[in-house]
mmJSON file of the N, C-alpha and C atoms, coordinates in Angstrom:
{"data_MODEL":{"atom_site":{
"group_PDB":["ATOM","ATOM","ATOM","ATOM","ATOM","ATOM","ATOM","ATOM","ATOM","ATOM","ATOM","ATOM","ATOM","ATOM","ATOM","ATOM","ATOM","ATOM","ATOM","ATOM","ATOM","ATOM","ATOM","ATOM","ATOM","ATOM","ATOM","ATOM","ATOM","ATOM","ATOM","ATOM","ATOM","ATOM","ATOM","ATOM","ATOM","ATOM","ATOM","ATOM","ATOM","ATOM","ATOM","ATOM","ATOM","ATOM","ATOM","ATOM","ATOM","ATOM","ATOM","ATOM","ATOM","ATOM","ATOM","ATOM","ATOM","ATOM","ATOM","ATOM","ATOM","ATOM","ATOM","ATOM","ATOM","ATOM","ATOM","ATOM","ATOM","ATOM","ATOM","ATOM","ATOM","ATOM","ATOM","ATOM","ATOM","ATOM","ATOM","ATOM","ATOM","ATOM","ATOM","ATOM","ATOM","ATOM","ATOM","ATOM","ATOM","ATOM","ATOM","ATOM","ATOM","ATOM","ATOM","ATOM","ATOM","ATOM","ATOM","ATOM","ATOM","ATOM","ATOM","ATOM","ATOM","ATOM","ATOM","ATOM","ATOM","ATOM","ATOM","ATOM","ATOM","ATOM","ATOM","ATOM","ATOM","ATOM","ATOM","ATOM","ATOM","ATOM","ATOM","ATOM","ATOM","ATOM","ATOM","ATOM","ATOM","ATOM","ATOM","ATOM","ATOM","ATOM","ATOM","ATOM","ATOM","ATOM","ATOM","ATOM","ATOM","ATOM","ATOM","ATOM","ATOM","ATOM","ATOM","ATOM","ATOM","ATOM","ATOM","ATOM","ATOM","ATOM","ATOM","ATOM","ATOM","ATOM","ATOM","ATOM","ATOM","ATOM","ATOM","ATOM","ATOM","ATOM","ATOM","ATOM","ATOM","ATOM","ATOM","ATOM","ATOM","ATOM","ATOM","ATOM","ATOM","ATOM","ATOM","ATOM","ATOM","ATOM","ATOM","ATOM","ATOM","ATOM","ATOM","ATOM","ATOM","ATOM","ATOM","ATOM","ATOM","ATOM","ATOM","ATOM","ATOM","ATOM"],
"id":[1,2,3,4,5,6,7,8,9,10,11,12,13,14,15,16,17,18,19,20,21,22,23,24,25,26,27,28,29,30,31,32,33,34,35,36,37,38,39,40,41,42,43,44,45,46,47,48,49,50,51,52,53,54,55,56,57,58,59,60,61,62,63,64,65,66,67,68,69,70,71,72,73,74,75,76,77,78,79,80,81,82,83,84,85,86,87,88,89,90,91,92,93,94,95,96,97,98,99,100,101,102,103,104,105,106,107,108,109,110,111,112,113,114,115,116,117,118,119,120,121,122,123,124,125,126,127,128,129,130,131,132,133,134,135,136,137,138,139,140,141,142,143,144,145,146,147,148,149,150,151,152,153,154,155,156,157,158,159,160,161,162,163,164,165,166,167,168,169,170,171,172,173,174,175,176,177,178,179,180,181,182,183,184,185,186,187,188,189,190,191,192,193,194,195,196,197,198],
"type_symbol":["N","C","C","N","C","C","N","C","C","N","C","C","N","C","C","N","C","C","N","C","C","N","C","C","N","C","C","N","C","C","N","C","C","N","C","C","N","C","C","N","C","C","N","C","C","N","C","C","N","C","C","N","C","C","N","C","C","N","C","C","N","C","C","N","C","C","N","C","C","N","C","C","N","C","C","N","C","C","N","C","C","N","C","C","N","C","C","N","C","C","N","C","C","N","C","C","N","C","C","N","C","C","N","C","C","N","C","C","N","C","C","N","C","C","N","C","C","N","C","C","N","C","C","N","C","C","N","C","C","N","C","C","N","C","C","N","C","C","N","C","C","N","C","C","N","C","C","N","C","C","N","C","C","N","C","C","N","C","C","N","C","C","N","C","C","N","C","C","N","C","C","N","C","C","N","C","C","N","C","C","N","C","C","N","C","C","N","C","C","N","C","C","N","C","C","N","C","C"],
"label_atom_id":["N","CA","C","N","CA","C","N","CA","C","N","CA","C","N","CA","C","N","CA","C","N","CA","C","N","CA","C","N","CA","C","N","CA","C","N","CA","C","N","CA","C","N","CA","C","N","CA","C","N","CA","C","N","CA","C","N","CA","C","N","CA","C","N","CA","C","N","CA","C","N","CA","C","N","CA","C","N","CA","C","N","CA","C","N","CA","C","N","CA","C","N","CA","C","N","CA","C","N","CA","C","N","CA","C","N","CA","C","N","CA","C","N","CA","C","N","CA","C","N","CA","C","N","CA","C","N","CA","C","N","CA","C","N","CA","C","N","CA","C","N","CA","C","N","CA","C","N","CA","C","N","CA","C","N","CA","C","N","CA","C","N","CA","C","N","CA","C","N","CA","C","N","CA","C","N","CA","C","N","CA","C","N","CA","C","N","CA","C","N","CA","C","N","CA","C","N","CA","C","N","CA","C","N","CA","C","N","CA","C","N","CA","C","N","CA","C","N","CA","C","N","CA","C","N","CA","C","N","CA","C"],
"label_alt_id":[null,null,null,null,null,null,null,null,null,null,null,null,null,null,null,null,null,null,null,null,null,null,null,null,null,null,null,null,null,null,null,null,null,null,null,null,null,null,null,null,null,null,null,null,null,null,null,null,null,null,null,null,null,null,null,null,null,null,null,null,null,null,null,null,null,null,null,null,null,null,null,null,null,null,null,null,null,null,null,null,null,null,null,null,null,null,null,null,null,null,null,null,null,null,null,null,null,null,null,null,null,null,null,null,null,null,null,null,null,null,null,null,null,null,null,null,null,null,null,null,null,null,null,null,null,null,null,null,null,null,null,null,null,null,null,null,null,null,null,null,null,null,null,null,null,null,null,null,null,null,null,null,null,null,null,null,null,null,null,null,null,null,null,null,null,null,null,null,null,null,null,null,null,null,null,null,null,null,null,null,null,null,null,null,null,null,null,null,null,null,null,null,null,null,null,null,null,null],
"label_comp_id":["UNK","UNK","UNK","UNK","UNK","UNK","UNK","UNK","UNK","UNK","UNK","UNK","UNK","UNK","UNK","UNK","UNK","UNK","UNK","UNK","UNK","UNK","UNK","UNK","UNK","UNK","UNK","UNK","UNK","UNK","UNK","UNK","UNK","UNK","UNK","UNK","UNK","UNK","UNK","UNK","UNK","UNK","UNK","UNK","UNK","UNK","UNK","UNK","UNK","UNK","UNK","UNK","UNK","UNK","UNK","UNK","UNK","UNK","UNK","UNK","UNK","UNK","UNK","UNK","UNK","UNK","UNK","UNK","UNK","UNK","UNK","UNK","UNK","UNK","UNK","UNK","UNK","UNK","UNK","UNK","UNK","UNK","UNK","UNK","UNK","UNK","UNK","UNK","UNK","UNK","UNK","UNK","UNK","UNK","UNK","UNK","UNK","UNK","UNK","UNK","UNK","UNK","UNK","UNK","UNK","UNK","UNK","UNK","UNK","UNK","UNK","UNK","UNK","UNK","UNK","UNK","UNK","UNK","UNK","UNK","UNK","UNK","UNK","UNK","UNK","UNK","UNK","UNK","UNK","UNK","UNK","UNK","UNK","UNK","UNK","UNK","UNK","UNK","UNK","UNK","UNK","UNK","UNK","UNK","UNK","UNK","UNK","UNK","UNK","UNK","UNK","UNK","UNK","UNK","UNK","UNK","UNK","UNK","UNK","UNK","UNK","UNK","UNK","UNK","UNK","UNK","UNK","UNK","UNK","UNK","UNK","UNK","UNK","UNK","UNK","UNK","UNK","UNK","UNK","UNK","UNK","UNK","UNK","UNK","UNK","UNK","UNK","UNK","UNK","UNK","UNK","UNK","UNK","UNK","UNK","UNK","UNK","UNK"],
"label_asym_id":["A","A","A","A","A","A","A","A","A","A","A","A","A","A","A","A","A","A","A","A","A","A","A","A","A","A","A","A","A","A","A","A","A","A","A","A","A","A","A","A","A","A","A","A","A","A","A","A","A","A","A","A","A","A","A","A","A","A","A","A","A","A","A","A","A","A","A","A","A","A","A","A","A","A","A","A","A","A","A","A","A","A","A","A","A","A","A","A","A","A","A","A","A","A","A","A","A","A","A","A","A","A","A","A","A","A","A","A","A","A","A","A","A","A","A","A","A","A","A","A","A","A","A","A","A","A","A","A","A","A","A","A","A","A","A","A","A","A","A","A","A","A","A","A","A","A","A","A","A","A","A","A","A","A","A","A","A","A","A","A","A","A","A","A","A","A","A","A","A","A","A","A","A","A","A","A","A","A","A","A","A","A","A","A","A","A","A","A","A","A","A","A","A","A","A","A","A","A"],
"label_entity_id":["1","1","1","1","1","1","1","1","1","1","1","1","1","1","1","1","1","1","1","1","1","1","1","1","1","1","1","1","1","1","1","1","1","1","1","1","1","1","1","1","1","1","1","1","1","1","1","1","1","1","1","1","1","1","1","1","1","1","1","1","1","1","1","1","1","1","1","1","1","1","1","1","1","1","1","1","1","1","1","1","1","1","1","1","1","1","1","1","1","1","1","1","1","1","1","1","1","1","1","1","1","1","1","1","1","1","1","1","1","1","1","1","1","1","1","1","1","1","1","1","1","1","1","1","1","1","1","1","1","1","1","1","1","1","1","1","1","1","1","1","1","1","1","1","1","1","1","1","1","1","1","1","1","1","1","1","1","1","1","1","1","1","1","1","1","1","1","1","1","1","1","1","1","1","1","1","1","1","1","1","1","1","1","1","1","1","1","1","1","1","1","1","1","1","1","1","1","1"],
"label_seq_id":[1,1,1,2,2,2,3,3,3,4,4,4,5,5,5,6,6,6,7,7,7,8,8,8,9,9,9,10,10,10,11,11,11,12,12,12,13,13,13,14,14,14,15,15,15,16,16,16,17,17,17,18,18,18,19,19,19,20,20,20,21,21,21,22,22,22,23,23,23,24,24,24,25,25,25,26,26,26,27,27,27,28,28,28,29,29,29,30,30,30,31,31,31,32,32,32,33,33,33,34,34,34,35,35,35,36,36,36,37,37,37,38,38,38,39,39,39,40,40,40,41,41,41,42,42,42,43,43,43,44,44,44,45,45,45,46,46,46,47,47,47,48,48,48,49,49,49,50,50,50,51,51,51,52,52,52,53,53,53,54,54,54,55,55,55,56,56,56,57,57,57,58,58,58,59,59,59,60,60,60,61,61,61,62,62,62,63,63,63,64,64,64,65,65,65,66,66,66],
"pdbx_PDB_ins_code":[null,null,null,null,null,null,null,null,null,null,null,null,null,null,null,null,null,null,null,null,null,null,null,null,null,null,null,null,null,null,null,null,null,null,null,null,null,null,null,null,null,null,null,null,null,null,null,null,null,null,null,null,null,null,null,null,null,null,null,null,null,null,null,null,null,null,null,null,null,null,null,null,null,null,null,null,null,null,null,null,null,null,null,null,null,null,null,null,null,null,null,null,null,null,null,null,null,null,null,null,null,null,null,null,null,null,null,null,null,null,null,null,null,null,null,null,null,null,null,null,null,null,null,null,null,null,null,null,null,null,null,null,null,null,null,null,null,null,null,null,null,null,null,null,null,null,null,null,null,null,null,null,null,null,null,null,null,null,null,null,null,null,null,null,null,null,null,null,null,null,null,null,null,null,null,null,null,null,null,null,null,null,null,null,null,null,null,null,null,null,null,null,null,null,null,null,null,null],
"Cartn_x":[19.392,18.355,18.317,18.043,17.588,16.441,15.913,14.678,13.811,12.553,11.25,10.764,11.395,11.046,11.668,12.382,13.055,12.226,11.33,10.786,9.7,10.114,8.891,7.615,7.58,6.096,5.509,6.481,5.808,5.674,6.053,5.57,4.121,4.329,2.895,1.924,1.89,0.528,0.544,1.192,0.685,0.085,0.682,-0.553,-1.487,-1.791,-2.925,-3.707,-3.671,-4.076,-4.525,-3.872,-4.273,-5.307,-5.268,-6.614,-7.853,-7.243,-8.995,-9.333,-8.464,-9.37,-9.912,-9.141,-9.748,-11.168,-11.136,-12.737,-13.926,-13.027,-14.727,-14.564,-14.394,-14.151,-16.031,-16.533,-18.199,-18.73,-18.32,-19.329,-19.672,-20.381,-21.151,-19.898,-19.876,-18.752,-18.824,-20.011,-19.699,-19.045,-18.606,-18.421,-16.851,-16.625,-15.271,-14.432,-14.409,-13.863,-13.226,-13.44,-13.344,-12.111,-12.633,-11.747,-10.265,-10.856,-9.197,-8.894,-9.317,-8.648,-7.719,-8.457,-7.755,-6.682,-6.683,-5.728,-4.939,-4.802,-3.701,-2.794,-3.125,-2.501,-1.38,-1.814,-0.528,0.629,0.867,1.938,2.584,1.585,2.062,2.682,2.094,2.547,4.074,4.366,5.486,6.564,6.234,7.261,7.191,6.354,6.404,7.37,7.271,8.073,9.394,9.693,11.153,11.643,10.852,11.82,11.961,11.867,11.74,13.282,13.791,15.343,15.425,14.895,14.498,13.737,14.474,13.958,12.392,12.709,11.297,9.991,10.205,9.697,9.228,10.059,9.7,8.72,9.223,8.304,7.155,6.741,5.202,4.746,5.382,4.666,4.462,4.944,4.765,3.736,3.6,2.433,0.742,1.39,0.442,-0.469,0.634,0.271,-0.33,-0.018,-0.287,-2.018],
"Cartn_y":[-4.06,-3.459,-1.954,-1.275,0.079,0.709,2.022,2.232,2.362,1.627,1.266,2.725,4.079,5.086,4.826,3.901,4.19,3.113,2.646,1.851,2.28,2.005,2.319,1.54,0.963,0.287,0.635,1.11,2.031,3.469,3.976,5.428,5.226,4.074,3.688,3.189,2.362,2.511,3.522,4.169,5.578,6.441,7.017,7.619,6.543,5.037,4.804,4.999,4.776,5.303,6.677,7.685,9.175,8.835,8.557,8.303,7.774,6.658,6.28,7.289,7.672,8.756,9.841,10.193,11.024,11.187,9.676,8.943,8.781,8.482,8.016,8.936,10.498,11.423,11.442,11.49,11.513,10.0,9.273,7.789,8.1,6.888,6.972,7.007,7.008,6.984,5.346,4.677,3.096,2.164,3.044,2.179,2.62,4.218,4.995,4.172,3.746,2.823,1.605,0.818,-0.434,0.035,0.869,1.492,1.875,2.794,3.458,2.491,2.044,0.753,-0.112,-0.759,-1.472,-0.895,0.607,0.872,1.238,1.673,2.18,1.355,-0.757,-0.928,-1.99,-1.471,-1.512,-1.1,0.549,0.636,0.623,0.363,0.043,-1.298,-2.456,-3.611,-3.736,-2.959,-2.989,-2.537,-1.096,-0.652,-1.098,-1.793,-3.141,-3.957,-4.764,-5.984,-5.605,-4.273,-3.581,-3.888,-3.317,-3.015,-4.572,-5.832,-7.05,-7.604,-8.43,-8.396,-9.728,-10.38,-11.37,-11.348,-12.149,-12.214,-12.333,-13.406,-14.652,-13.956,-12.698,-11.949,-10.225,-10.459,-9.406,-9.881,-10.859,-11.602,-11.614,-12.687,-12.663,-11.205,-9.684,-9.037,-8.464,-8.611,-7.976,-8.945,-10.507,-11.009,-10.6,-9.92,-9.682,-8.14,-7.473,-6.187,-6.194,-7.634,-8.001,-7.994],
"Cartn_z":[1.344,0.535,0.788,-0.015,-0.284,0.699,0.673,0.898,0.544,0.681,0.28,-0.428,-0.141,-0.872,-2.191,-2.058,-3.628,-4.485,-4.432,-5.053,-6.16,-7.439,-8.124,-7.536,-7.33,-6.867,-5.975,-4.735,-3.579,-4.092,-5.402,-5.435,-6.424,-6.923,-8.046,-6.719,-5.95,-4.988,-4.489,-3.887,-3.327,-3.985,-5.378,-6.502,-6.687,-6.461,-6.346,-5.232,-4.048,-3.095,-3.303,-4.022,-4.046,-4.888,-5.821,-6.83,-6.819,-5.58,-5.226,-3.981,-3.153,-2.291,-3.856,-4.129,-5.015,-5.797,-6.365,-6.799,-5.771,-4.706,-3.731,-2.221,-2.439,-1.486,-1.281,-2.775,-2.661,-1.831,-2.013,-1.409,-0.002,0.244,1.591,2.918,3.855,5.368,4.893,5.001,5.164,4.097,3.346,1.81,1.71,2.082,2.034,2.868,4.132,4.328,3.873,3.42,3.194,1.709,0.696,-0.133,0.315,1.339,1.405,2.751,3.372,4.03,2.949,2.442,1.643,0.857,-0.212,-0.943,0.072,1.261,1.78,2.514,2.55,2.927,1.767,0.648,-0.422,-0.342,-0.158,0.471,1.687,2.853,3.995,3.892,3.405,3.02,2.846,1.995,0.855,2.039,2.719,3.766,4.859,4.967,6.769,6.279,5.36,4.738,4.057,3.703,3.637,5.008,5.617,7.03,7.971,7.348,7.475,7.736,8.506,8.361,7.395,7.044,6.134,5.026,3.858,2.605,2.761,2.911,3.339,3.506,4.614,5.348,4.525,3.488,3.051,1.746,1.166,0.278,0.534,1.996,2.409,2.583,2.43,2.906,1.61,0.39,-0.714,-1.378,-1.238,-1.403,-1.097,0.109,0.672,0.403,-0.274,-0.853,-2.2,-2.969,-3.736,-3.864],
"occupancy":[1.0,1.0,1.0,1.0,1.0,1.0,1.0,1.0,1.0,1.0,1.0,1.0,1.0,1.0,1.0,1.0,1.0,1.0,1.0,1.0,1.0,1.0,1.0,1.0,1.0,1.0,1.0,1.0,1.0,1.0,1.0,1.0,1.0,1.0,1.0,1.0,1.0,1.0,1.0,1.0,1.0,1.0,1.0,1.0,1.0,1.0,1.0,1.0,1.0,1.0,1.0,1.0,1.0,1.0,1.0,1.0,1.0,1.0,1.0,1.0,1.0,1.0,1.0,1.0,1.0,1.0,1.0,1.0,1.0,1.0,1.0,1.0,1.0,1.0,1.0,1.0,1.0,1.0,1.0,1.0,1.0,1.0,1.0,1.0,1.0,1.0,1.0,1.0,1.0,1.0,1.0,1.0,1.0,1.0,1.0,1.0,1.0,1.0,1.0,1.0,1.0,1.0,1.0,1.0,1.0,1.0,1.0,1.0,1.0,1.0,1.0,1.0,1.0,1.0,1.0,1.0,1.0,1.0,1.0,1.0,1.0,1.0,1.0,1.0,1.0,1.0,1.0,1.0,1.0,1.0,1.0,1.0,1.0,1.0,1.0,1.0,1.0,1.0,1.0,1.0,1.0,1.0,1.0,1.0,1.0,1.0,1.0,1.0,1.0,1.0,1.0,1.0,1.0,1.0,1.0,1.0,1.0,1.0,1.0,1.0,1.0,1.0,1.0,1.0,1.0,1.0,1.0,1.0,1.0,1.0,1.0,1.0,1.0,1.0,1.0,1.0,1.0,1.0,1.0,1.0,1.0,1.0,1.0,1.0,1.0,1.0,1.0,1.0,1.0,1.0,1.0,1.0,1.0,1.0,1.0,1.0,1.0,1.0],
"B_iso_or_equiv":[0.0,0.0,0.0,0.0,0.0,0.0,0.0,0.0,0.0,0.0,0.0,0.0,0.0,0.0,0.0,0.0,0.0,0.0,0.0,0.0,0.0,0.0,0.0,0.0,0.0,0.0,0.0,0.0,0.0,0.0,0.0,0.0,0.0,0.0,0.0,0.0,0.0,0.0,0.0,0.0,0.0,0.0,0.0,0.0,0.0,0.0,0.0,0.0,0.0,0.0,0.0,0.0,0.0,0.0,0.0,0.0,0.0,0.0,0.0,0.0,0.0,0.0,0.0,0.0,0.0,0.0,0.0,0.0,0.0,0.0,0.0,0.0,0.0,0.0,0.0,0.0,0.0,0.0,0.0,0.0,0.0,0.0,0.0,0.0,0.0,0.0,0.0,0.0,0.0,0.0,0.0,0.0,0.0,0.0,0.0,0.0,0.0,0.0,0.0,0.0,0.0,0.0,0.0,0.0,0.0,0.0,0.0,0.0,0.0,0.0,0.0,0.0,0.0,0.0,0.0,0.0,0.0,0.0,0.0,0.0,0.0,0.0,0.0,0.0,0.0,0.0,0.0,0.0,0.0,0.0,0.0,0.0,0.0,0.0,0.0,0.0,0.0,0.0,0.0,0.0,0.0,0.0,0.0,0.0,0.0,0.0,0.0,0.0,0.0,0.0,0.0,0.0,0.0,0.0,0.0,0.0,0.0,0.0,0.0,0.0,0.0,0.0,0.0,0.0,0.0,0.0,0.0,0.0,0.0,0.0,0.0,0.0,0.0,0.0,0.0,0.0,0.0,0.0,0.0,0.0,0.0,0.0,0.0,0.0,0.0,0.0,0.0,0.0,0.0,0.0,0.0,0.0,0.0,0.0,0.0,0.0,0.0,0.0],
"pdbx_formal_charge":[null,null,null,null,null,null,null,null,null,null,null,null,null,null,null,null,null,null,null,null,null,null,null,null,null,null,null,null,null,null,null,null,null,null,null,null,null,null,null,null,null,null,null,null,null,null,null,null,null,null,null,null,null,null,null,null,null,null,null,null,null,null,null,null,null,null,null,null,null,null,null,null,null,null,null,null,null,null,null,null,null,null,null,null,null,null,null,null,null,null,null,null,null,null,null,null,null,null,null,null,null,null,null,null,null,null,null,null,null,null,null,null,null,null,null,null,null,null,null,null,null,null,null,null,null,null,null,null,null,null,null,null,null,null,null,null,null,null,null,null,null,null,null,null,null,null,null,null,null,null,null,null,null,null,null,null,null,null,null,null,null,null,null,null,null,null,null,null,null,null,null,null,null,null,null,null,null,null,null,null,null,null,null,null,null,null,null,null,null,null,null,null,null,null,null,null,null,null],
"auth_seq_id":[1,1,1,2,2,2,3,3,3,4,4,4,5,5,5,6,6,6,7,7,7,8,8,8,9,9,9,10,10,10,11,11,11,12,12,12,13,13,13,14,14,14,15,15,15,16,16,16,17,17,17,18,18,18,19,19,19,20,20,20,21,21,21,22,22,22,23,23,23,24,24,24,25,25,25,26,26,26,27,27,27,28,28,28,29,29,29,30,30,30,31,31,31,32,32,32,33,33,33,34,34,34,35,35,35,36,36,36,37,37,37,38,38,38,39,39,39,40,40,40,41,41,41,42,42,42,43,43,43,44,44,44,45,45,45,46,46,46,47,47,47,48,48,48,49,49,49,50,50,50,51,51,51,52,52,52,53,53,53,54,54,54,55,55,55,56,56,56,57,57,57,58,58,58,59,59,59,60,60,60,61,61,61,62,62,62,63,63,63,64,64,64,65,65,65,66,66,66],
"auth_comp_id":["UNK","UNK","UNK","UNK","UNK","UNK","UNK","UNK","UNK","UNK","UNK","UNK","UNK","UNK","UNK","UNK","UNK","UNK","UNK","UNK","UNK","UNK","UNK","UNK","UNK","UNK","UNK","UNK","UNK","UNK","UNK","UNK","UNK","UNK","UNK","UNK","UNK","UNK","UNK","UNK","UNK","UNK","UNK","UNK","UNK","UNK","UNK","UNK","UNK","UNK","UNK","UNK","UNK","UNK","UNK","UNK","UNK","UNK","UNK","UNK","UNK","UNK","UNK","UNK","UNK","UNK","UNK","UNK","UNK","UNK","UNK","UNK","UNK","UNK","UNK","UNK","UNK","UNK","UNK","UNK","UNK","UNK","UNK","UNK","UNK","UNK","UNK","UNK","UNK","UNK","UNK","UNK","UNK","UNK","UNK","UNK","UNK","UNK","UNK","UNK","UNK","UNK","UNK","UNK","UNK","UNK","UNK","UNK","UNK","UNK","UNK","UNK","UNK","UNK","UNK","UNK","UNK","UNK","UNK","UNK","UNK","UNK","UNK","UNK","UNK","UNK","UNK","UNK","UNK","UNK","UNK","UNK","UNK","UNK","UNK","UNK","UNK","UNK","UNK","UNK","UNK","UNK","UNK","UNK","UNK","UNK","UNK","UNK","UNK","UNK","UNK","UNK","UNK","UNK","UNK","UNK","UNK","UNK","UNK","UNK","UNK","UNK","UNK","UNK","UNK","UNK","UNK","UNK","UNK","UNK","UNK","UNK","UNK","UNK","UNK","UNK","UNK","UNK","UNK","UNK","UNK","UNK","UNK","UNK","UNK","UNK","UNK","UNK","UNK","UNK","UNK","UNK","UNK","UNK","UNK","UNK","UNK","UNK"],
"auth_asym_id":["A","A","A","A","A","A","A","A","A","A","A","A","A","A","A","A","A","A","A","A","A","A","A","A","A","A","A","A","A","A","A","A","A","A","A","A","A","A","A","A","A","A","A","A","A","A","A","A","A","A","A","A","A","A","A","A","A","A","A","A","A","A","A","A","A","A","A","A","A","A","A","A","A","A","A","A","A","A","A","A","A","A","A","A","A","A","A","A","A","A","A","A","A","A","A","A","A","A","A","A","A","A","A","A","A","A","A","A","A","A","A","A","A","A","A","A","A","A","A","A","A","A","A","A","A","A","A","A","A","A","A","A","A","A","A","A","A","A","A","A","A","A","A","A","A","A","A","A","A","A","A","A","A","A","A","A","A","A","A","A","A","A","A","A","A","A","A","A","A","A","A","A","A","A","A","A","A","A","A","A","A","A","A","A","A","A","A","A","A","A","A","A","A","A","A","A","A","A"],
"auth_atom_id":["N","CA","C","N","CA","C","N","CA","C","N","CA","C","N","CA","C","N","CA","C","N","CA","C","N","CA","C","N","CA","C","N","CA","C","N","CA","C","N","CA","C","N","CA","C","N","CA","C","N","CA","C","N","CA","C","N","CA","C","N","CA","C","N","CA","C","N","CA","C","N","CA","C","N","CA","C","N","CA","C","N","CA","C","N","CA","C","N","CA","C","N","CA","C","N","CA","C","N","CA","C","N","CA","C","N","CA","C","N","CA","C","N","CA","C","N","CA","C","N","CA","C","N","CA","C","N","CA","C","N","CA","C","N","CA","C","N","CA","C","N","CA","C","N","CA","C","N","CA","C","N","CA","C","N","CA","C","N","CA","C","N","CA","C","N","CA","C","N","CA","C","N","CA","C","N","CA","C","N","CA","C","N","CA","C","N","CA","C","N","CA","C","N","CA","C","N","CA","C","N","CA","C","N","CA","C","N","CA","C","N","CA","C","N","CA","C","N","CA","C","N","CA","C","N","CA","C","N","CA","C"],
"pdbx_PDB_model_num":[1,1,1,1,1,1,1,1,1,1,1,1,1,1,1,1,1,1,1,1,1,1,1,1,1,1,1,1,1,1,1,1,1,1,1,1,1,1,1,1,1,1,1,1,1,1,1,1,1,1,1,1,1,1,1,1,1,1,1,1,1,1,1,1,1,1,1,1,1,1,1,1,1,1,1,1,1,1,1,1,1,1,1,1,1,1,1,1,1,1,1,1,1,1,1,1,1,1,1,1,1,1,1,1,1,1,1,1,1,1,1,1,1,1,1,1,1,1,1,1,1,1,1,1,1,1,1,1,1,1,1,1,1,1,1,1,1,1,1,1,1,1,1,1,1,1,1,1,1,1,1,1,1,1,1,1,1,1,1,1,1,1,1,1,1,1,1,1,1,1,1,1,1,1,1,1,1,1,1,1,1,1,1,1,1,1,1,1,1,1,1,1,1,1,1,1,1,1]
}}}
């Protein structure tokens, strides 16, 4: 396999990730969390489970980004 940079899908969550920090830079500390927690681990997802030496393994982790 390639690198997870080369992925359209890992460059489309990451401009999502930019976009919701972007939207909720105003929200509360307790709410900003849970947001960019969550969007940021879309593309972490995607490049944990690249770097997977198994299919299988990379599958469950793109499910999981899902």
């Amino acid at each position: 396999m390639g690198n997870y940079k080369e992925l359209i899908v890992w460059h489309k969550s990451v401009d999502l990730v930019t976009e919701i920090y972007s939207y909720t830079k105003y929200f509360p500390k307790e709410e900003l969390y849970s947001f960019s927690r969550s969007s940021i681990s879309i593309p972490s997802n995607i490049a944990e489970g690249h770097s997977r030496r198994s299919q299988a393994d990379y599958i469950q982790f793109l499910k999981i980004a899902s």
